[in-house]
N, C-alpha and C positions, 0 to 999 in steps of 0.2 A: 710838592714835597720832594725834597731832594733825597738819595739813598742813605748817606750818613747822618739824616736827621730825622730816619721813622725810627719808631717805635711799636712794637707789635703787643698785642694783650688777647684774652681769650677766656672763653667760660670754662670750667671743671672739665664739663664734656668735649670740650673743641669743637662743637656744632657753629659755634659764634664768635668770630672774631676781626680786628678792628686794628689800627694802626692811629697813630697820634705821631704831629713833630712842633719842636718848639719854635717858639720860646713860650712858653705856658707862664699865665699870668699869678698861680699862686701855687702851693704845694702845701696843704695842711690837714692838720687832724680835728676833726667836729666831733663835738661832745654834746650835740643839741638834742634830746630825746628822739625824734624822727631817723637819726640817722645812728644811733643807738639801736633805735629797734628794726630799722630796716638790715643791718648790721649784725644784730644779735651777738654785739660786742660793747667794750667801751667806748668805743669813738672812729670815726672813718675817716680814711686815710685818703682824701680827695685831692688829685689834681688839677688847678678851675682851666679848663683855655679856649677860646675863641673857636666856634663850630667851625669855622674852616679849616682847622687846623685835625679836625676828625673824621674817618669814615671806616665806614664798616666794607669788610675783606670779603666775610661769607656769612652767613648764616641769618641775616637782618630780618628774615622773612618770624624766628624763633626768638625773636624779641620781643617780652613783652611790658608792658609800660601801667604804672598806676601812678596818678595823681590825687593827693587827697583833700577834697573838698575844698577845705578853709587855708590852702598852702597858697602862697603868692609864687615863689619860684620852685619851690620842693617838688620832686617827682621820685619814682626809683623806675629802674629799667632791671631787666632778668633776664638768662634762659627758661624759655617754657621746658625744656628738656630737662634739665638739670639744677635750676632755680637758681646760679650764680646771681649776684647781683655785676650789674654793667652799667658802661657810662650811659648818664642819663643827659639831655638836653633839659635845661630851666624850661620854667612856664615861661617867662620871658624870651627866649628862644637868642639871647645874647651870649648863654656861655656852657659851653660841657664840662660836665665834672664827671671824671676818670676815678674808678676806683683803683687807685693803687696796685692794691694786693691782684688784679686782674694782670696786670703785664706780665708780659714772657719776658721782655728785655727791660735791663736794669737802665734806667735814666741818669746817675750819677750824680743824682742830688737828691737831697733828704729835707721831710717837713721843716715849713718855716716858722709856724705857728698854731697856738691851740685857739680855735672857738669856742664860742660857747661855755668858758673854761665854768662860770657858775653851775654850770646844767649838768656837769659831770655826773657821774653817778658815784653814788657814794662809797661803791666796796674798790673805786679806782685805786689803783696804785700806780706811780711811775715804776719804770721799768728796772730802775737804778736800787729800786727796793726792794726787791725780789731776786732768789738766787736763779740762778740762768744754768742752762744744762744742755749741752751736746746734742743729747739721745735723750731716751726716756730715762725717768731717774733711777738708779739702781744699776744701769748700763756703764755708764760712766760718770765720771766725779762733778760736782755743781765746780760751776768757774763763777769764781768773784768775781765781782763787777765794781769796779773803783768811782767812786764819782770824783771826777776832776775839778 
């Protein structure tokens, strides 16, 4: 990995952290229930790319890992410290997927597409329908959001 092409990520607590460089094979958001509830959102924000292209910094030893039973490639990875969730490697062991929202440094490119888009969960909203705000509400004024 050359210096202009890592990328640095890290759990809540910073006990665990990891570096990724590209060129990463996909950049999307899963709406599949497993990754919903691993999540404990609407959908996660995964980066898929080729294990070589990933390793952990510090902290690997505070990794820990659940696979669930009837999963073909599904896993989740965490701080035992802090319970982030962290890139996990497939069962397959062909490709790591990056959660997103982990990285310290901004990669300069945004999701390409939704999975799972049927599995969504029902109370989803895209982002473009909902009013958006600075701070907390009350702080300052909601900023419209125009769809183009």
């Amino acid at each position: 990995m050359s210096a202009e092409e890592i990328y640095s990520g890290s759990c809540l607590c910073g006990d665990v952290q990891y570096e990724i460089s590209p060129p990463f094979s996909t950049f999307q958001y899963c709406h599949c229930s497993r990754c919903r509830k691993t999540t404990g959102s609407a959908h996660a924000s995964n980066i898929i790319m080729p294990p070589e292209q990933f390793r952990w910094t510090s902290g690997e030893s505070s990794v820990g890992r659940y696979e669930p039973s009837d999963a073909k490639h599904f896993a989740v990875c965490f701080c035992k410290k802090c319970g982030s969730n962290l890139p996990w490697l497939a069962q397959t062991g062909k490709a790591m997927i990056v959660p997103a929202g982990t990285l310290d440094t901004d990669l300069g490119v945004s999701p390409e597409r939704n999975l799972f888009w049927g599995s969504r969960a029902n109370w989803y909203q895209t982002v473009n329908q909902l009013d958006a705000f600075e701070t907390l509400p009350g702080k300052s004024p909601a900023c419209k959001i125009e769809a183009e």
